[in-house]
C-alpha positions as CSV (number, residue, x, y, z in Angstrom):
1,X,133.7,75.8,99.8
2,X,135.1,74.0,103.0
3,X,134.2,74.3,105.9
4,X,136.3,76.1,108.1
5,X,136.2,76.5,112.3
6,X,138.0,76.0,114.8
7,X,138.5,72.8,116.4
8,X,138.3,70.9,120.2
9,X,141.7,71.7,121.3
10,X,141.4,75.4,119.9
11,X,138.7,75.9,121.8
12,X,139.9,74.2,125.0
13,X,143.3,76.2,124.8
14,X,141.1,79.7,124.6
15,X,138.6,78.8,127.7
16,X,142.2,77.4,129.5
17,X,143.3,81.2,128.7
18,X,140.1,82.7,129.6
19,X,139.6,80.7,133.2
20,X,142.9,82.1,134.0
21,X,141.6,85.7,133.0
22,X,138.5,85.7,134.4
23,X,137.9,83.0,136.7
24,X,135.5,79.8,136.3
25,X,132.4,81.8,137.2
26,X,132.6,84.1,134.3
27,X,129.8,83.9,132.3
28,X,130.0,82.9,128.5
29,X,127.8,83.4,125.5
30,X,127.8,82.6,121.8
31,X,127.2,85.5,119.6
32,X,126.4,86.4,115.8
33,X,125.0,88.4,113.8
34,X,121.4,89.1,113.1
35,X,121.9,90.2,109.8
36,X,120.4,93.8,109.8
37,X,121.2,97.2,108.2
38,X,123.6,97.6,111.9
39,X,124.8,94.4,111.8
40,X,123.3,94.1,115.7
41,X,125.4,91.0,117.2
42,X,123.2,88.7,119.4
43,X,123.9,86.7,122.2
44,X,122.9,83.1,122.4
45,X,123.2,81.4,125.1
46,X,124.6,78.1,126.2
47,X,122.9,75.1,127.5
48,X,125.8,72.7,127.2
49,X,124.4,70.2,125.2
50,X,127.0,68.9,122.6
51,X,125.8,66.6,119.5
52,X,127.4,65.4,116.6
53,X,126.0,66.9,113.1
54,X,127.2,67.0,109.7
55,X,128.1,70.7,107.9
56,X,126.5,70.9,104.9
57,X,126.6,74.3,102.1
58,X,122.9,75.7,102.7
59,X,121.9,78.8,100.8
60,X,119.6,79.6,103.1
61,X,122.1,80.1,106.0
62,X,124.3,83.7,106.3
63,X,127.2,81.4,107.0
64,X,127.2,79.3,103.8
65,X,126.5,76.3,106.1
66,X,123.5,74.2,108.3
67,X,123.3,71.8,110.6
68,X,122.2,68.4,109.1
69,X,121.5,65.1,110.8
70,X,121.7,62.3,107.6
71,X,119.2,59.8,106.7
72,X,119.2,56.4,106.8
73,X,120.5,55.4,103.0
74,X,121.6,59.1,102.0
75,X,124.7,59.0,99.7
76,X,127.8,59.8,101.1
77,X,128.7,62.8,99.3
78,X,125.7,64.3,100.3
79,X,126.5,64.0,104.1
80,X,129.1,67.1,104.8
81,X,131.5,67.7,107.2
82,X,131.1,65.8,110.7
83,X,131.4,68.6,113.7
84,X,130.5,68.9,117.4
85,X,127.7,71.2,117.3
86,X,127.6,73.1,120.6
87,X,124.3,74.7,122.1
């Protein structure tokens, strides 16, 4: 399954549209779902900390997908999708 998301300029276009909405002092927050009977979305918040992570398929995750930082001699099919993983 690939991995699908948006990507920098996407995201930079929608806070451009946003600013001009809202203001710069709006506050923003990342959201999803907890995974209950209601489907309750929560809010994460952001510190502003960008890294670079690879996307790999994980069972374990409700999205199909987790955040991996590869080892030293892993092969490269194993290594996923680079991204920018914000938090």
């Amino acid at each position: 399954m690939p991995f699908r998301t948006a990507t920098l300029k996407h995201l930079l276009d929608l806070v451009q549209d946003l600013t001009d909405e809202h203001g710069e002092q709006f506050p923003v927050a990342f959201s999803s779902d907890y995974g209950d009977h209601s489907h309750t979305e929560q809010l994460l918040p952001i510190e502003l900390e960008a890294t670079v992570k690879m996307a790999v398929e994980s069972g374990y995750s409700d999205s199909g997908y987790a955040a991996h930082e590869p080892e030293a001699g892993e092969d490269e099919d194993e290594r996923g999708v680079e991204v920018v993983v914000i938090s």
